[in-house]
C-alpha atoms as a printed R data frame, in Angstrom:
   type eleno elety resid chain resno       x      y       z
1  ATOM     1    CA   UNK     A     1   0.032 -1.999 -60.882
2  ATOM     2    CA   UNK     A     2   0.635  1.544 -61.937
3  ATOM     3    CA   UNK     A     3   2.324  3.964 -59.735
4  ATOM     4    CA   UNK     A     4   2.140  7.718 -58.972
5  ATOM     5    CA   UNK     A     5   5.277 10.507 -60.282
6  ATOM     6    CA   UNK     A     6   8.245 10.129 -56.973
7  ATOM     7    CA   UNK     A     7   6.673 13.785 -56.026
8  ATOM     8    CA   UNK     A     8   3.352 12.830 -55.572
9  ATOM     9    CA   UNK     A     9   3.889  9.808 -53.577
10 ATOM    10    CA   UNK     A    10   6.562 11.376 -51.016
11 ATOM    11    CA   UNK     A    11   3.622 14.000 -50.706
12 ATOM    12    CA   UNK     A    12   1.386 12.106 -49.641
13 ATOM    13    CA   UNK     A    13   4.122  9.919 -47.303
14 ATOM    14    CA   UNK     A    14   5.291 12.790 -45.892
15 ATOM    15    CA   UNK     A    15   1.580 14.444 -45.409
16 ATOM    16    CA   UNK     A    16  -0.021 10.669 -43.698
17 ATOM    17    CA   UNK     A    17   3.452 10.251 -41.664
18 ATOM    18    CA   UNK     A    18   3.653 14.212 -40.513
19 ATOM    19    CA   UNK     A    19  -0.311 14.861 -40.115
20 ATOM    20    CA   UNK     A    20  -1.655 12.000 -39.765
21 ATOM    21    CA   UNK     A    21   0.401  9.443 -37.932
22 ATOM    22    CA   UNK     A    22  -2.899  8.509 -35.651
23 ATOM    23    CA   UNK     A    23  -4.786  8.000 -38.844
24 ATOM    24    CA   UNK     A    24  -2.229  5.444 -40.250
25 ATOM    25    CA   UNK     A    25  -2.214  3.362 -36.960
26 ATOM    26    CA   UNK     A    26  -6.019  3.330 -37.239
27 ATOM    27    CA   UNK     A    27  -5.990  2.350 -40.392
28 ATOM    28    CA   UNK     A    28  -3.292 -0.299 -40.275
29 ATOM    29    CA   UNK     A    29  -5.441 -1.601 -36.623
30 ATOM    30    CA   UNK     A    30  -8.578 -2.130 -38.496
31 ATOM    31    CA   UNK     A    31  -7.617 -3.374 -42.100
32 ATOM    32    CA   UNK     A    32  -4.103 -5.350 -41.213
33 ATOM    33    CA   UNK     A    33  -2.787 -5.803 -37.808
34 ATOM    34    CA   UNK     A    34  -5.161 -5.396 -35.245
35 ATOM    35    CA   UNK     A    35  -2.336 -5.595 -32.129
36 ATOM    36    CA   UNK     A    36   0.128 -2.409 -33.775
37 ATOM    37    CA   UNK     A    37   1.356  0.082 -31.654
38 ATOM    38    CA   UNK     A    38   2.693  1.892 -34.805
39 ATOM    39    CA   UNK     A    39   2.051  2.970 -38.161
40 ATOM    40    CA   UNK     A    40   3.665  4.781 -40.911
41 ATOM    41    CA   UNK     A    41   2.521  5.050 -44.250
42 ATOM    42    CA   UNK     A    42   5.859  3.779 -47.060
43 ATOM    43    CA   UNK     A    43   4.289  3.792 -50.501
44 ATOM    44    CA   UNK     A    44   1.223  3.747 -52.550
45 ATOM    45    CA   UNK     A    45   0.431  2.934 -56.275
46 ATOM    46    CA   UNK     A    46  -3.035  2.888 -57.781
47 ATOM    47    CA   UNK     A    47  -4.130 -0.571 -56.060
48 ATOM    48    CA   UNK     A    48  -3.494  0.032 -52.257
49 ATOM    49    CA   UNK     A    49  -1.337  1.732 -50.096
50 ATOM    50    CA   UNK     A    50   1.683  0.221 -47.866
51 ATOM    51    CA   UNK     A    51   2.664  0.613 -44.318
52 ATOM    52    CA   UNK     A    52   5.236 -0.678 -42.010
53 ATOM    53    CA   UNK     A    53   3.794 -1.779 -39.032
54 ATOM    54    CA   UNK     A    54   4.957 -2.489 -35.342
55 ATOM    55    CA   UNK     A    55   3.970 -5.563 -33.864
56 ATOM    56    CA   UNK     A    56   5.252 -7.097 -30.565
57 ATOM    57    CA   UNK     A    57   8.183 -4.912 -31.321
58 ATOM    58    CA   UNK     A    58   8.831 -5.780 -34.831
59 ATOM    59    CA   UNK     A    59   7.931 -4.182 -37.682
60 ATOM    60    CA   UNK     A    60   6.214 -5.666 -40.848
61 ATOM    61    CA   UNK     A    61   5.076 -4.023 -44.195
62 ATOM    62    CA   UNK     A    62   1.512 -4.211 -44.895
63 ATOM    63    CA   UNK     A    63  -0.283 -3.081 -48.020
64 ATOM    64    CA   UNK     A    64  -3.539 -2.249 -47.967
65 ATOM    65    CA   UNK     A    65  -5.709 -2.075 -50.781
66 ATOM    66    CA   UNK     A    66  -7.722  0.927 -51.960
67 ATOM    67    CA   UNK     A    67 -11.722  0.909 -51.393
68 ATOM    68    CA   UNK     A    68 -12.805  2.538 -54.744
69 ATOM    69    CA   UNK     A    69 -10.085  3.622 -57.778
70 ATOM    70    CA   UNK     A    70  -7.454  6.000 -57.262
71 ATOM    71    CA   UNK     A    71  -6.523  7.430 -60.668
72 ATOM    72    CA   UNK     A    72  -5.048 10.643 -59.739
73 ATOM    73    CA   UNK     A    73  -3.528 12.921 -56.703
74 ATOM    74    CA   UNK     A    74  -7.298 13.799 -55.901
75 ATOM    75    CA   UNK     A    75  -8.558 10.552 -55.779
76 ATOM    76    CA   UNK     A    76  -5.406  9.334 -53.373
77 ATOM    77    CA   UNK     A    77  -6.903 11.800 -50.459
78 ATOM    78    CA   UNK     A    78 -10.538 10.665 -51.057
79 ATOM    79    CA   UNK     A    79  -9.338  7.070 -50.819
80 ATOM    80    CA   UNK     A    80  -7.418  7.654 -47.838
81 ATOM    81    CA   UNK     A    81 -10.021  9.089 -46.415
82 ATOM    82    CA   UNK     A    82 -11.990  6.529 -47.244
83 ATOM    83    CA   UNK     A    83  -9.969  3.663 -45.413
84 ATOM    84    CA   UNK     A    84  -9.762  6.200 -42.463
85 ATOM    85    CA   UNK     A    85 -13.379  6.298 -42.296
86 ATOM    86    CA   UNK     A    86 -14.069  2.619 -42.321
87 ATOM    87    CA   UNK     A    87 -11.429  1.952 -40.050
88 ATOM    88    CA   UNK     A    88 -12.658  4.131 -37.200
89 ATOM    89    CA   UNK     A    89 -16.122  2.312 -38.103
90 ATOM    90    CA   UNK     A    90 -14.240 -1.329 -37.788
91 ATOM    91    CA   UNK     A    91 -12.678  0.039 -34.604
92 ATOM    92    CA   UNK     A    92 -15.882  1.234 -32.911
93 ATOM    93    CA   UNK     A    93 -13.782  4.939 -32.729
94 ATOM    94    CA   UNK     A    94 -15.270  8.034 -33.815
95 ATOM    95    CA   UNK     A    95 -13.719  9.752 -36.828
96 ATOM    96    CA   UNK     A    96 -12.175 12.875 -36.280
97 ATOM    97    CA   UNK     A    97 -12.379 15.553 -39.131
98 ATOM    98    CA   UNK     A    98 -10.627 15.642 -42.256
């Protein structure tokens, strides 16, 4: 498992929990816990990236893995975007733009 420089990775935590907090509940619905009421994102590394869910009022990490390779900071976004994508697909929701 390879990880990502501490800069990069609170980036993109602080850019999925700020912008995108919808996204990450989606994502977390489709791919891990289908009955969450939350979602934040709490880490990533080249593999998958982790969330802390809620569920029946407690909360439980989840780590999701990626659906192509993330390599870089550009492929992170596409990836992301990526599980977004599917998830709305899983979840019968339409995607909104990114």
């Amino acid at each position: 498992m390879s990880t990502f420089d501490d800069a990069v990775t609170a980036a993109v935590i602080g850019h999925m929990n700020g912008d995108h907090a919808a996204d990450n509940l989606a994502i977390v619905r489709a791919f891990a816990e289908r009955g969450a009421t939350a979602a934040r994102m709490t880490g990533l590394d080249t593999q998958a990236g982790e969330w802390v869910a809620t569920v029946d009022g407690t909360e439980r990490s989840v780590r999701i893995p990626w659906l192509g390779p993330v390599t870089d900071r550009a492929s992170i976004r596409t990836e992301v975007v990526a599980l977004y994508r599917e998830a709305c697909a899983r979840l019968g929701a339409e995607p909104g733009g990114h």
